[in-house]
Structure formats: structure tokens, C-alpha cells
C-alpha positions in Angstrom: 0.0 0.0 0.0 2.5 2.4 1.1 4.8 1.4 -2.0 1.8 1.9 -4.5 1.6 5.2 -2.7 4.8 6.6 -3.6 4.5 5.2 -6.9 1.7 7.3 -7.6 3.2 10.6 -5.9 6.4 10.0 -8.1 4.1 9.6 -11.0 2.0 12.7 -10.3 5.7 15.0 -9.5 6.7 13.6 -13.3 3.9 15.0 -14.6 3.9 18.0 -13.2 7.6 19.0 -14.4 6.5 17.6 -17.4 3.6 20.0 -17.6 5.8 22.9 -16.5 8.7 21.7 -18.5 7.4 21.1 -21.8 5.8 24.1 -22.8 9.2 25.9 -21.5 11.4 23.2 -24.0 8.7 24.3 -26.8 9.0 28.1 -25.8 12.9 28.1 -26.1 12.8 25.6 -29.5 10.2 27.8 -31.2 12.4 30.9 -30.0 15.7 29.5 -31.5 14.1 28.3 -34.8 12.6 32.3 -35.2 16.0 33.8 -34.0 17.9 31.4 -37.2 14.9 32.2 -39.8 15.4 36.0 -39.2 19.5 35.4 -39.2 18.9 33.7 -42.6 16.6 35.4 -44.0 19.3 39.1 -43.1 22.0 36.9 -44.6 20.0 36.3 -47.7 18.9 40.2 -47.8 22.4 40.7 -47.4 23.4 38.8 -50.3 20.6 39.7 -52.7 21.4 43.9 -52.2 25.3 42.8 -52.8 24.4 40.6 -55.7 21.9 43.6 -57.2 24.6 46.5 -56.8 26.9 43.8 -58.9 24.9 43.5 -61.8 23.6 47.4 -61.7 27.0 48.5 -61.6 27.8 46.5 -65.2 24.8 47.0 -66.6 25.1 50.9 -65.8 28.7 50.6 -67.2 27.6 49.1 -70.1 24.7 51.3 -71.2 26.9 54.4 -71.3 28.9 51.6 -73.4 26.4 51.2 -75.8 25.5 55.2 -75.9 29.3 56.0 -76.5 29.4 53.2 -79.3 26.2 55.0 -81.2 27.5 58.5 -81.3 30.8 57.4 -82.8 28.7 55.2 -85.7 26.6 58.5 -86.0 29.4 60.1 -86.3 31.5 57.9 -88.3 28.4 56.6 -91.0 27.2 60.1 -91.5 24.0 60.6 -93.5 24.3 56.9 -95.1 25.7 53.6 -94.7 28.8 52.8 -97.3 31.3 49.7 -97.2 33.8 51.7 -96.9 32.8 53.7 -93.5 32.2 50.0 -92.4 35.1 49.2 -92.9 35.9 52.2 -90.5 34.2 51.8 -88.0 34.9 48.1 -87.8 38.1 49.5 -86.9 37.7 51.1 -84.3 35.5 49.1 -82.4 37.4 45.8 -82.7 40.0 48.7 -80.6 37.1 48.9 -77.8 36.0 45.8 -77.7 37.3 44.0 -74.6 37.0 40.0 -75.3 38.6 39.5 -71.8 35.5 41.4 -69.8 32.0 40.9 -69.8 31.3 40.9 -73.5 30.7 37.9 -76.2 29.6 40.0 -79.2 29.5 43.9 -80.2 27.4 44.3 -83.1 26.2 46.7 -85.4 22.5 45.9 -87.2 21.5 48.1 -89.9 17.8 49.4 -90.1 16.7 46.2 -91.9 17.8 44.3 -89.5 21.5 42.7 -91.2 24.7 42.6 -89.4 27.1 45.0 -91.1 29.6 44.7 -88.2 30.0 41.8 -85.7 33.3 41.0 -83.3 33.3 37.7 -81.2 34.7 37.0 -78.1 37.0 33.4 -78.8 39.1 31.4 -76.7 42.6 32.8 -78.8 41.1 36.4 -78.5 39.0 39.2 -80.3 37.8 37.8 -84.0 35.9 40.4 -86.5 33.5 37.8 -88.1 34.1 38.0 -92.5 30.9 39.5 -94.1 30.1 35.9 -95.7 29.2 35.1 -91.9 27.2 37.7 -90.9 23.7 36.8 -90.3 20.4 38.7 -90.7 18.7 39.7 -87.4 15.6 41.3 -88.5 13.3 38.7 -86.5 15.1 38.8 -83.4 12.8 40.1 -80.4 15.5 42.7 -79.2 16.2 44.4 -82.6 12.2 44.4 -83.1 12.1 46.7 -79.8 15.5 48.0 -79.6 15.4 49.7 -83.4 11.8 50.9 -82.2 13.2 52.9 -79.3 14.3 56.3 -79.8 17.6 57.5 -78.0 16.9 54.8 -75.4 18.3 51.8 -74.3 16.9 48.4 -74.3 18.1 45.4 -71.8 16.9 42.0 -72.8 15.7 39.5 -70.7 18.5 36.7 -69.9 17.9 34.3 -72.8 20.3 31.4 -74.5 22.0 32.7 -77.6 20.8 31.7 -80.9 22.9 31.4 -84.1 21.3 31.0 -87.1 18.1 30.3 -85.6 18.9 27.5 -83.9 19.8 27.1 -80.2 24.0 27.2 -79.4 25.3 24.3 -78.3 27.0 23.9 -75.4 24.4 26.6 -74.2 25.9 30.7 -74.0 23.2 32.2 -71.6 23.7 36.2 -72.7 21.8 39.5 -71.6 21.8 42.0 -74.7 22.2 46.1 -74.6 21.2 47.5 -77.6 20.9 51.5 -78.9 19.7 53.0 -82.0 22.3 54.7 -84.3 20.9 57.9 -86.1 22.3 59.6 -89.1 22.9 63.4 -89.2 19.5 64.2 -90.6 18.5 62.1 -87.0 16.8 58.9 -89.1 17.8 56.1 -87.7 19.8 53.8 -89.7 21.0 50.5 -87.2 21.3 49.4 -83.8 24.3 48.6 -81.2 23.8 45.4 -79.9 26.1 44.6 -76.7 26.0 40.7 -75.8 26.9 40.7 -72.0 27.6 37.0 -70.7 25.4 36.2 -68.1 27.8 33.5 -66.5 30.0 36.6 -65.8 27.5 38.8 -65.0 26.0 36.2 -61.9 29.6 34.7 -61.4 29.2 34.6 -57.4 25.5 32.6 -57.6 27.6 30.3 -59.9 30.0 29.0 -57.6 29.4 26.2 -55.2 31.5 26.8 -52.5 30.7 30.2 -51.3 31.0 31.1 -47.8 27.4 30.7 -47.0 27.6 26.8 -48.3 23.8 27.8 -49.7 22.3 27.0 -52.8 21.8 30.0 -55.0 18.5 29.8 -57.7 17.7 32.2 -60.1 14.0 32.9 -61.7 13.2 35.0 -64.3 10.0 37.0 -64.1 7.4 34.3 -65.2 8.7 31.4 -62.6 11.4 29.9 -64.9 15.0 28.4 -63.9 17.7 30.3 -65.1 20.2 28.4 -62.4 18.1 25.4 -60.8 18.7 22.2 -58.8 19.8 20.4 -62.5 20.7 21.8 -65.6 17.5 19.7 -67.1 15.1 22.4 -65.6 17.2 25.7 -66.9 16.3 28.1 -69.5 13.1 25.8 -69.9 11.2 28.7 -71.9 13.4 28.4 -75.2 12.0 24.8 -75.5 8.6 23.9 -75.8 9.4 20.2 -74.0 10.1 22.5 -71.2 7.3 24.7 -71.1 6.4 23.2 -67.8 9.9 23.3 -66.0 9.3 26.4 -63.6 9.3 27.2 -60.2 6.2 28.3 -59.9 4.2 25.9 -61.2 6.1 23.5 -59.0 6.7 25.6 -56.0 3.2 27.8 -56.4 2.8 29.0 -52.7 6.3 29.7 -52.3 6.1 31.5 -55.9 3.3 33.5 -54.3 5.4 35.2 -51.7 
């Protein structure tokens, strides 16, 4: 009897703690897990402003770029386009084109939409591409809007570079600056097109051992993987077998916020 009694008061003094106890454990745990979300989520902030000065510091750099390249083809092409102010102005910007920086291409479009002047970035250097190579442009989205705009500069969306309308392979993910080139009578007459790569551009997010040991995803505006957990979901609006690869049809709530 007596033993049965001290059983039960050793039961009823467990449960108490346990009553007082618990909700304290929860408390702290609940308090902890907050105190890390809000330390991530700074760290994150952090990262994102740092990230965003990055790339508005180069694109910045690289619209004044494409302004300074269109005055000197104004200047250079006059009131009309002849092979042999081309040839001219080829010149000088294979001498401003940097194939160690940012850049893949500098390009200049004439008004119906042709490549009259294209330099490449290569692996052995700077390459002016023979006229036999250069390709007409007139369908591409950002000469469509850029050669619309007047004295303003367009920024394409990040998008996979396409060569003779097909696709590049190995993909060359690019961002394009473009600018209208006017004549003296102010008519314009072609467009510079700056190809920026985006590997460069986003070169932090691209490496796996940053100091955060955190794995970096880019979206584009409509939910689609520009850098995603496999290579298989990337860049899924250039192909229509990928139409469905985005983040926010697979991640809607999350896309929500």
C-alpha cells in the first residue's frame, strides 16, 4: 500500500515537471528556430542587395557603353551607310571591344535588320566575323524593340544565344544592350547590340563553395529556372518540351510570396 503510494506521488511529480517543463522546451525551440529564420533570411537580404549593386553596376557601365558606341557610328556613318565607312568603323570598335570582360559579341544591325559589323569574343582572343558570316537579325525580339526605341536603351531579358536560328550548343546564356544609331538628318539607320555574358555577370551565384555553403537559384520573371537544382530544368522557356519546368508551377505557394 504504502509502495503503490509513492509510486503514484512520483508519478503525479513527473507529470507536473512535465507539464511545467514542456511548454518551456517548446517556448525556447520555437524561439531558436525564429532567432535562425530572421538570421537567414538578413543573410539572404544581405546577399541579394550585394548581388543587385553587382549587376547594376555593369549594366550601368555598359549602357553608357552602348551610348558611346552610337555617337561614334553616327558620327562615323554620316547621312548613309557605305562599305567603306564600315570598314571604319569596324576599326575602331574591334579597338574597344574588350574579349577578356564581360562581352561575347559587339554588333552593329543596320535598319533592316543585317549585321554589317559583328566582333566575337574566342578562346585565342577578339575575332571580327568576314561579311560571308554575318547573319540577318531582323526577326530577333531585341532588334524588333530596340530599333523601335528612340535615343533609349533596351536590356533583354536573360535568354540562351541563338545562331542562325537554332539554339547554341554547349548553351551561352547572354543579356543584350542594344541602342539606335541615327544619321545626321537624326533617321535612324541601325542598332548597337552589346552581348553581356550572363555567366560573368551572376559569377558569385555560380559558384558552389561560397561562404554561406547555400544554394543559389535564379528565376526569371514568369517562374522559370535560369540556375536550378539540375541543368534539365534551366532556361526551360526556349524549348517547348520545357514549357512546364518552372518554379512556380512547382513551388506555387512559395512563388506567391
Amino acid at each position: 500500500m504504502i509502495q503503490n503510494k509513492r509510486i503514484k506521488h512520483f508519478l503525479i511529480r513527473i507529470i507536473i515537471t512535465l507539464v511545467i517543463v514542456v511548454p518551456i522546451l517548446y517556448f525556447t525551440v520555437k524561439q531558436q528556430e525564429t532567432i535562425y529564420i530572421n538570421e537567414l533570411k538578413h543573410t539572404e537580404n544581405e546577399f541579394l542587395e550585394s548581388e543587385t549593386e553587382i549587376v547594376e553596376a555593369i549594366i550601368i557601365y555598359n549602357i553608357d557603353y552602348a551610348i558611346m558606341l552610337s555617337r561614334m557610328a553616327s558620327n562615323q556613318l554620316g547621312e548613309s551607310i557605305s562599305e567603306d565607312k564600315i570598314q571604319t568603323l569596324e576599326n575602331i570598335f574591334y579597338q574597344y571591344f574588350d574579349d577578356q570582360g564581360d562581352y561575347d559579341q559587339l554588333r552593329f544591325i543596320d535598319s533592316t535588320g543585317m549585321e554589317r559589323i559583328r566582333i566575337n569574343s574566342t578562346p585565342t582572343g577578339k575575332r571580327i566575323i568576314g561579311k560571308e558570316e554575318l547573319q540577318y537579325k531582323g526577326d530577333r525580339y531585341y532588334f524588333t524593340v530596340g530599333i523601335m526605341n528612340t535615343d533609349k536603351v533596351f536590356i533583354s531579358r536573360a535568354d540562351l544565344n541563338v545562331e542562325h536560328s537554332e539554339i547554341k550548343i554547349p548553351f551561352k546564356p547572354m543579356i543584350r544592350i542594344t541602342f539606335p544609331v541615327a544619321n545626321n538628318q537624326s533617321e535612324k539607320i541601325g542598332l548597337i547590340v552589346i552581348n553581356l555574358k550572363y555567366d560573368n555577370i551572376f559569377s558569385y551565384s555560380q559558384q558552389p563553395d561560397n561562404e554561406d555553403k547555400t544554394s543559389i537559384y535564379v528565376l526569371n520573371s514568369e517562374g522559370y529556372w535560369l540556375q536550378g537544382p539540375s541543368e534539365d530544368v534551366e532556361w526551360g522557356f526556349m524549348f517547348e518540351s520545357k514549357k512546364d519546368c518552372r518554379f512556380s508551377l512547382e513551388y506555387p505557394d512559395a512563388w506567391e510570396i
